[in-house]
N, C-alpha and C positions, 0 to 999 in steps of 0.2 A: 847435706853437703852441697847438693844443687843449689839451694837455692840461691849460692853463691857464685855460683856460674854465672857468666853471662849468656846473652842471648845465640850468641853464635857458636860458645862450647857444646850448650845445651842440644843444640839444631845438627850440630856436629855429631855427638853421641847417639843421639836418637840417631839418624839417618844410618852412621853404621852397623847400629842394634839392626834397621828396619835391614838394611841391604844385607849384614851377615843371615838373617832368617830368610829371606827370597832367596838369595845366592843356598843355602842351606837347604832350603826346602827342594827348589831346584834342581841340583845336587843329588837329593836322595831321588828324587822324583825320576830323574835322569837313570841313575841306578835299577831303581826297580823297572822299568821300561825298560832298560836294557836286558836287565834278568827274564823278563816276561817273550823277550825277542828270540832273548838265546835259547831258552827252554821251547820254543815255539821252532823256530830256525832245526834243534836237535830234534825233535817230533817230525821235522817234515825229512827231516837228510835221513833217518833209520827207517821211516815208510817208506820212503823212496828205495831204499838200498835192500829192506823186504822184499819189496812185490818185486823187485827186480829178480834175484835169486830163486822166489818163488815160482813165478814165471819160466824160467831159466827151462828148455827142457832136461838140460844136464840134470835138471837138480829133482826130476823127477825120474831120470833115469837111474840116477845112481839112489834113490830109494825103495824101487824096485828091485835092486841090485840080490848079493847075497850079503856083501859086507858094505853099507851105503856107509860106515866113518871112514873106510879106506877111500874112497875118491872126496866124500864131500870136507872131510879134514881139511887136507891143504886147500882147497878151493875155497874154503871158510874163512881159513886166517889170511889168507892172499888178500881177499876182499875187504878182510877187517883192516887191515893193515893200510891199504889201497886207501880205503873211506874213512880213514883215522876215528871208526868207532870201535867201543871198546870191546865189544861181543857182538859173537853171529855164532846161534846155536839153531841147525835142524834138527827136527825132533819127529816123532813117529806122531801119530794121533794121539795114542796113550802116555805121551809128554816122553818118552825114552830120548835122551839126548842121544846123539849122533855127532853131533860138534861142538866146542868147547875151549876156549881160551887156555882154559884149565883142565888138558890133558886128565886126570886123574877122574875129572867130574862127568867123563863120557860114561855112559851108560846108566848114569842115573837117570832120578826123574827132575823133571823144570820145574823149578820152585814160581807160581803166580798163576793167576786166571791166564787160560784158552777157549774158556767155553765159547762165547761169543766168537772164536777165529774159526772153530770147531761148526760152531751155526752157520759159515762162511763170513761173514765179518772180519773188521781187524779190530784188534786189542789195542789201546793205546794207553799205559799206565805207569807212574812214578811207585818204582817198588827197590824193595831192599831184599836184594840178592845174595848168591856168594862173591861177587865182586863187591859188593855193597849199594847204595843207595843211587839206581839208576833211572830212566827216562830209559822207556821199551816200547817195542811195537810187536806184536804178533797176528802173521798172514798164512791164510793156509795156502799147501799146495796142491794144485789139481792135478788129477789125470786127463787124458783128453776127453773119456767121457764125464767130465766134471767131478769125477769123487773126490773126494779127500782125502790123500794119500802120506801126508805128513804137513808139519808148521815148520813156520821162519822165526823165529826171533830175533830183531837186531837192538843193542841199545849200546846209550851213552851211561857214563855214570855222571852224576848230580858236582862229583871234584873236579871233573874235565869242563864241566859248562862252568864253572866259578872258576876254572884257571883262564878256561876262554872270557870271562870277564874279567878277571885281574890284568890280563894283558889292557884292557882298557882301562882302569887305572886312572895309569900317567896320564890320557890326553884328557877325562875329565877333571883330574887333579890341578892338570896347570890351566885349562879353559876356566874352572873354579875358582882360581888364584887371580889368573887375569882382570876376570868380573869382579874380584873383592877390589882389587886394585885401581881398577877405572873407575868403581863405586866410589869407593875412599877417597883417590885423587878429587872428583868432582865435588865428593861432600867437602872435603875439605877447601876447594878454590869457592864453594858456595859461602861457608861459613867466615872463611877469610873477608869475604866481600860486605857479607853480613855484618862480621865483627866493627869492619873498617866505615859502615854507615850506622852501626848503633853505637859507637865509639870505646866496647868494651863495655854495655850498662847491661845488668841483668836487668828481669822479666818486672823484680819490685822497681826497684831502681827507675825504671822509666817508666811505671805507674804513679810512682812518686812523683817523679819529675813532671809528668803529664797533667798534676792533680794540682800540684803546685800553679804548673803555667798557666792551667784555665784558671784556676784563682785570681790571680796578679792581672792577667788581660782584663776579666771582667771588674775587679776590681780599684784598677788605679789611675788616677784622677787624671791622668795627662791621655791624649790619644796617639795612638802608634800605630806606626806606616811601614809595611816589610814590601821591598821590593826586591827581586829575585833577581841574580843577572841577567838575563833577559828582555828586563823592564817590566817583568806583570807583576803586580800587586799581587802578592802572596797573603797578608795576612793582617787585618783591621782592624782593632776590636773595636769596643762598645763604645770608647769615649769618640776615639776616633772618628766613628761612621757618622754621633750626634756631630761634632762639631766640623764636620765636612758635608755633612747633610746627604749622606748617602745612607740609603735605604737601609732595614735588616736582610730583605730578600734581596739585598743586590748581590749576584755573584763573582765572586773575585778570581783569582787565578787568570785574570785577562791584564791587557794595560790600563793604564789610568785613566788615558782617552777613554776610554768605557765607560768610566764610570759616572760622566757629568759631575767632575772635581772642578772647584775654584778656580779660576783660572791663575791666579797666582801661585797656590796650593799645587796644580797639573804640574805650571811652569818648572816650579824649584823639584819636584819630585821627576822631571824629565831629565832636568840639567843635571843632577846627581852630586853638582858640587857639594862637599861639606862647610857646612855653617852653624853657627852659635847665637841662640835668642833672637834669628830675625823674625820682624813682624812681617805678618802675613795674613791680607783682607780675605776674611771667608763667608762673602753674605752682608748680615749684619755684625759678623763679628771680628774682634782682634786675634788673631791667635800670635802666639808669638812660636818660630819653628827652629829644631836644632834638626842636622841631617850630618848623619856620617854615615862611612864603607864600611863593610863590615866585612872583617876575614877570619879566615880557621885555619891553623897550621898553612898560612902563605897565600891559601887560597882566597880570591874575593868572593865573597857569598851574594852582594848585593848590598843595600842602603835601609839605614833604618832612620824614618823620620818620626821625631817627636812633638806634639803639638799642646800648647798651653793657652787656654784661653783666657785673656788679659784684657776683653771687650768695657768690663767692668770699673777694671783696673786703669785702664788707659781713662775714661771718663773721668772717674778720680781724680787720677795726677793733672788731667787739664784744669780741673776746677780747683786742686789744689794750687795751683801751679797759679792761675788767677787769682786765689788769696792769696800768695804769697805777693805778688805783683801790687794787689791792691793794699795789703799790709805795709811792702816799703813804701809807696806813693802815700800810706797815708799819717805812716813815720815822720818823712819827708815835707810833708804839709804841717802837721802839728810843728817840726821845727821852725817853719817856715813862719806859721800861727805868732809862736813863739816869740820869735825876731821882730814881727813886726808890732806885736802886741808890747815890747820892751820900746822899741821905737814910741809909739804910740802915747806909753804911759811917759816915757821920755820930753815927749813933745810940749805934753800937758805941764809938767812940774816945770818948763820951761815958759809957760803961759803963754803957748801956742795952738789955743786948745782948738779953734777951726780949723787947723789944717791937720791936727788930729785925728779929728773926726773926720774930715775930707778922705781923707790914709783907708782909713776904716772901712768908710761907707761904699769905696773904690773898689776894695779886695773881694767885698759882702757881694755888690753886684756884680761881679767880675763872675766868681761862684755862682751865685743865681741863675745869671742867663744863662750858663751852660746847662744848669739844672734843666729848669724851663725849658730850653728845647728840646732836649734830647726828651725827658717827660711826657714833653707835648704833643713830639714827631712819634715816637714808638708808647705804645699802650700794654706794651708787652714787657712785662712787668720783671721778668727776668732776663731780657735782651736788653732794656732800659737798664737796670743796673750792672751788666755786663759793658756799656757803654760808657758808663760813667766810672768803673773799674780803670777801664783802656785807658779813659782821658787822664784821671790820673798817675797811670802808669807811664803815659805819655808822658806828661810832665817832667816825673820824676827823668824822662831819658833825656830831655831837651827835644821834646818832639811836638810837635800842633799838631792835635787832631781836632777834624772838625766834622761831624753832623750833618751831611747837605741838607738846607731848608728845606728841598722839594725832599725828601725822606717820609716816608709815611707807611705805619704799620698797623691794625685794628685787627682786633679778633684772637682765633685761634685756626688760621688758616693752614700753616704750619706748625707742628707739635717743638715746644719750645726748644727740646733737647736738642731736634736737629738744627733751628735758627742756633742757637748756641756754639754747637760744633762748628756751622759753617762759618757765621761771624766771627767766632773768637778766632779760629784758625787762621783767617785773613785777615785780622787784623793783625795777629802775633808775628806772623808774616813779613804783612808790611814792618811793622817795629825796626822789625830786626834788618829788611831791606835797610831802611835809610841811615840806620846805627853804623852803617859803609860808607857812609858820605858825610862830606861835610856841609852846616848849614847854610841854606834855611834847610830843616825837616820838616817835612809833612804828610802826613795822611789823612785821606779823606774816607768817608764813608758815606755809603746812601743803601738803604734800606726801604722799600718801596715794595707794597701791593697795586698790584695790577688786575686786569678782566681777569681771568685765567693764572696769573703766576703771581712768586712773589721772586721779587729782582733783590737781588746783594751785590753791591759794587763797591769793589774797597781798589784804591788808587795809594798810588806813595811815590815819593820822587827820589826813591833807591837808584841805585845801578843799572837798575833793568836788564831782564835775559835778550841772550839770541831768539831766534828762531828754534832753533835744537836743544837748546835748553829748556824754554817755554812748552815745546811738546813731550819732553821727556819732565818734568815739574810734577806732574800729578803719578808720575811712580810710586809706587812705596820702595822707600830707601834712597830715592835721588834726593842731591842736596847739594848747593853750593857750601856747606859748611863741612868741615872734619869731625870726626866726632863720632860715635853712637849714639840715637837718642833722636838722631835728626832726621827729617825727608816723610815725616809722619801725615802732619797737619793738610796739605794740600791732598794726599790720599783719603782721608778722612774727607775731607771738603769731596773729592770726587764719588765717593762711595756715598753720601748723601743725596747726589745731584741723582745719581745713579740708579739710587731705590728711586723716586721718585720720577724716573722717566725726564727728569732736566737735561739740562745744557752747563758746560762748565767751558770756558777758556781766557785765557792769559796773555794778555796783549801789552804792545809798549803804550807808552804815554801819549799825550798831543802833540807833546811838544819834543818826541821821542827821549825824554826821559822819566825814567822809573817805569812802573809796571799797572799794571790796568787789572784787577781779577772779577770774572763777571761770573755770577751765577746764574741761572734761572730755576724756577724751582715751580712746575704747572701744579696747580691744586683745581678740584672740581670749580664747574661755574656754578653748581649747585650747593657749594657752601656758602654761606653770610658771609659777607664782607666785616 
């Protein structure tokens, strides 16, 4: 039946089981110390009230007497009565009482041991009398020359020390009650508080739950970010920490500042705003981040950020994104192939056939020299055809792009991927700059090794930014466009510059139109040229 309890009924039940046996134990404990006081308390008031009587010279006078029950009688029950014990019997040596509660019981003999009071001692013994079951003392009494001229007896019975604790009782009974009460109250405002942070989960229940959540953390492919109201990072798991680049022994429960986060990753995890799929540069990689508040019954608990790495993904869709660029441009050409080829044959069955072949041979080297330079200028066999992609995408948009002659690339000074990323991204750029204006369009490009670097300049006669626009360009997520999807590319172009210890910036034109985008990118002087 427990084990459907929850955690705080459970903690609740136990605590009053525990506090009813302390209180209980207590209780008795109290009891028998008390019993032990009173019997102790009655020992010391009927010794007392002995040697007193013994002492007495009265009480040696009138047993010398001829009739010592005629004086010491009333003198006996005065006293007992006096010292609210229940008997006071003097007695001869040979135990012959003399005095007696019980009238009738005088001149018998005293039922218990004397000897010892007899040796001069006192007697101190729990005995069952004709009153019944009493607590006694027995003292002899002297003469002046010290004989032993008769005993005292005085005692309690055993029902008067238990009534003398019954009267005590009530105040351990309600002190008892009290303590159950103050126990119970607090277990109970305990368990309450308990119930209300375990939220009503028994003892399996949140093993389960617990078994479950480590599974899922370590298990699930996105990385997750718990931040507490507070702002400390509460809790990171596995994907998370790889794709933040934080250690396994790093410890958390601190702020984020701590933890040497991304500095985009810090930013958006400081601001707390909620967001959906943005990107966000962590290193070398893309992540893309959702971030909401998170609450419980009203309350905000904090923010949980999710991260998705898309580093891979983002690659892809540019170079897809390039085939498709170079696919219409080269749609567009074959029409174009087409037309003129119709032309052509046209020409011919008209029997025009040298300016046919003039048509021809126009188009043929028109193509060519673009080849040819771009081939000649870059040696880089995938930035070269990345080149030639553009120009015809160019085309396709009514755009001149052109190659500066002085252009010049050899080797593998830069690893191609990232010439790729930075070229393609500025040129895409540009594209789409002057796609704002009307013609002429142009972009230029230069592409150049240097001692030390290799230089990227890609130029266009767009619109061109402010000032405040130009230094805000290489954010991730700024964009002169609407949209999602956009504000990417110059992030990218800076996070290249970036690894590599370069220079990136974004300037107006000569002739203060369109936009200027300059990289530098330093490579050892100990590699080959």
């Amino acid at each position: 039946m427990t084990g459907h309890w929850s955690i705080a009924r459970q903690l609740f039940a136990l605590q009053v089981l525990v506090v009813t046996l302390l209180v209980g134990a207590g209780t008795a404990g109290t009891i028998l110390l008390a019993r032990r006081d009173a019997r102790a308390a009655a020992v010391q008031e009927v010794t007392a009230v002995a040697e007193t009587i013994a002492r007495s010279p009265a009480t040696a006078d009138a047993l010398r007497s001829a009739d010592p029950s005629a004086v010491l009688q009333p003198y006996a029950e005065a006293t007992r009565k006096a010292t609210a014990t229940d008997f006071i019997v003097v007695m001869s040596p040979d135990r012959t009482r003399y005095t007696h509660p019980t009238p009738e019981l005088i001149g018998q003999k005293f039922a218990g041991s004397v000897d010892k009071a007899l040796a001069g001692g006192v007697v101190i013994q729990q005995f069952k009398g004709s009153l019944g079951d009493s607590v006694r003392t027995v003292v002899p009494v002297r003469a002046q020359n010290g004989t032993i001229i008769g005993l005292v007896s005085v005692g309690i019975t055993t029902q008067a020390i238990n009534a003398g604790l019954l009267r005590q009782v009530p105040a351990v009974a309600i002190a008892t009650i009290i303590a159950l009460l103050l126990a119970g109250t607090g277990a109970w405002l305990l368990s309450r508080r308990l119930r209300r942070q375990t939220h009503g989960l028994g003892p399996a229940e949140i093993t389960r739950m617990y078994e479950y959540y480590d599974a899922v953390l370590h298990s699930v492919r996105e990385g997750l970010v718990v931040v507490d109201r507070d702002g400390k990072v509460a809790l990171m798991n596995d994907e998370g920490r790889r794709l933040l680049g934080v250690p396994d022994d790093a410890v958390l429960d601190g702020p984020a500042d701590g933890l040497d986060l991304p500095a985009e990753a810090a930013a958006l995890i400081a601001s707390r705003r909620p967001t959906v799929d943005e990107p966000v540069l962590a290193g070398e990689r893309v992540l893309v981040a959702s971030q909401r508040e998170t609450r419980f019954e009203g309350r905000a608990l904090g923010t949980v950020l999710t991260l998705r790495d898309h580093t891979e993904l983002q690659a892809l869709t540019g170079e897809l994104d390039s085939v498709r660029g170079l696919t219409a441009a080269l749609q567009a050409q074959a029409h174009e192939a087409a037309n003129r080829l119709h032309t052509v044959l046209t020409m011919v069955e008209l029997g025009r056939a040298e300016e046919a072949i003039e048509l021809a041979t126009a188009e043929l080297a028109l193509a060519q020299q673009l080849t040819d330079q771009v081939v000649g200028a870059v040696e880089e066999p995938a930035l070269a055809a990345l080149l030639l992609g553009k120009s015809a995408q160019a085309s396709e948009r009514g755009v001149e792009l052109t190659v500066a002659p002085e252009s010049r690339l050899a080797g593998d000074r830069v690893p191609s991927r990232d010439l790729l990323t930075v070229v393609g991204n500025a040129v895409d750029n540009a594209l789409e700059a002057v796609a704002l204006v009307e013609a002429p369009r142009r972009v230029r490009v230069l592409v150049r090794q240097e001692e030390n670097e290799v230089l990227v300049e890609v130029s266009d006669t767009g619109p061109g930014l402010t000032p405040e626009q130009a230094a805000a360009a290489f954010r991730r997520g700024w964009s002169t466009k609407q949209g999602p999807g956009h504000g990417v590319g110059l992030s990218l172009v800076r996070q290249v510059a970036q690894r590599y210890g370069g220079s990136y910036a974004l300037t107006s034109g000569s002739d203060q139109r369109g936009a200027v985008l300059t990289v530098r990118i330093p490579v050892p002087a100990a590699m080959p040229l």
